[in-house]
C-alpha positions in Angstrom: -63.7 -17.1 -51.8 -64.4 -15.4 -55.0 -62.1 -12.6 -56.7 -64.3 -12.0 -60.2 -66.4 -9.5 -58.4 -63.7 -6.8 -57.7 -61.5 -7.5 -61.0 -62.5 -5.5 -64.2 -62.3 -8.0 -66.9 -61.7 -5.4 -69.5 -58.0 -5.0 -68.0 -55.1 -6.9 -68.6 -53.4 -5.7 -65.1 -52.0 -8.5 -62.8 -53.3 -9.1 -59.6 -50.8 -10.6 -56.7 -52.5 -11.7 -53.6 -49.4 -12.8 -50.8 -51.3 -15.4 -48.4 -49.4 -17.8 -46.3 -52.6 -20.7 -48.0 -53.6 -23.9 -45.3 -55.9 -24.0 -48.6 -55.9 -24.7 -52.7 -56.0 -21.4 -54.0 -59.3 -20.3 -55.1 -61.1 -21.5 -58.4 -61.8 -18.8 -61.2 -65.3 -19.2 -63.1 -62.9 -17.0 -65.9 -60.3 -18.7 -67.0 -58.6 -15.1 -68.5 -59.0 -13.8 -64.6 -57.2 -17.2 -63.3 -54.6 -16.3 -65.8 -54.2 -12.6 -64.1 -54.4 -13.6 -60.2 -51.0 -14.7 -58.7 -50.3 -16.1 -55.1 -47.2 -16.1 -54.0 -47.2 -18.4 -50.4 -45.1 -16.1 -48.4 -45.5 -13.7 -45.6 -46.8 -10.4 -46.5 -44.9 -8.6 -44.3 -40.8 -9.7 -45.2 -39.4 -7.1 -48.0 -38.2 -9.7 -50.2 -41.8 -11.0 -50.3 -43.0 -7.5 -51.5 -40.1 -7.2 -54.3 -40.4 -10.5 -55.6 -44.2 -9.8 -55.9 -43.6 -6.3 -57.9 -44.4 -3.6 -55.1 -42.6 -1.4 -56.9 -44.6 -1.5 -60.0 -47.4 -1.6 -58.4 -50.2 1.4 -58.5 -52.0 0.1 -55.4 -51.7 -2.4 -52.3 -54.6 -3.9 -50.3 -53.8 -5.2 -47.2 -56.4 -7.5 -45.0 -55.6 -8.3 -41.6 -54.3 -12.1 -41.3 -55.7 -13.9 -37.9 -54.4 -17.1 -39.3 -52.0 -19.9 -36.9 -53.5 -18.3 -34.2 -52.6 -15.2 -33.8 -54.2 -12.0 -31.5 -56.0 -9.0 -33.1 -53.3 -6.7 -32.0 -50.5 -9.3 -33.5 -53.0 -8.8 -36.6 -53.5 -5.4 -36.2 -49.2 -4.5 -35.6 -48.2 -6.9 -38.8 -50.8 -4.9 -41.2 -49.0 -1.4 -39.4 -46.0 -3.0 -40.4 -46.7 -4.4 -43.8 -48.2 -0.8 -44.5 -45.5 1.1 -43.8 -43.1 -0.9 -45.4 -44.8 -0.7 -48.9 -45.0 3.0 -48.3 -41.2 2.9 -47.8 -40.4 0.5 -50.6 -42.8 2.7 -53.0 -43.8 6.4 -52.8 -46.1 6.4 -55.6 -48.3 3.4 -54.1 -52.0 4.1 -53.1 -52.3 1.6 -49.6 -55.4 0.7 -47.9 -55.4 -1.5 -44.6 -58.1 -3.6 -42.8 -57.8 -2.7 -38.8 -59.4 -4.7 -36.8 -59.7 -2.6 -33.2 
């Protein structure tokens, strides 16, 4: 998995990216975009995970449906509803775009 393509290098704006990893995190060509990326290991859809990682500073919030440890689409599907609406809730001023898969 590769991150350079959708980070502007001419920024110094950190980039959090909450994954529960079965993985290494990803290697970085750019050592300067290694230095930006964080992953915290936690569940992106617990409020303490969200705070910790800075939602509320935060101008915008990707969230990609997780199908890992086996779960359904619509367990997929609910936990990114979920996760959505609770960064909403913990920041008004947030821009949020989430991957649906049905």
């Amino acid at each position: 998995m590769t991150f350079e393509g959708f980070l502007s290098p001419d920024t110094d704006v950190p980039i959090v990216v909450i994954t529960v990893m079965e993985e290494q995190e990803p290697e970085f060509t750019d050592p300067a975009m290694r230095q930006r990326v964080h992953f915290p290991n936690d569940d992106f859809t617990k409020v303490a995970t969200l705070v910790k990682a800075g939602i509320h500073r935060a101008n915008t919030c990707i969230i990609l449906s997780d199908m890992s440890q086996g779960r359904s689409v619509q367990d997929a599907d609910a936990r990114t509803i979920f996760a959505a609406l609770t960064v909403e809730k913990l920041n008004l001023d947030i821009y949020t775009c989430a991957e649906l898969i049905n």
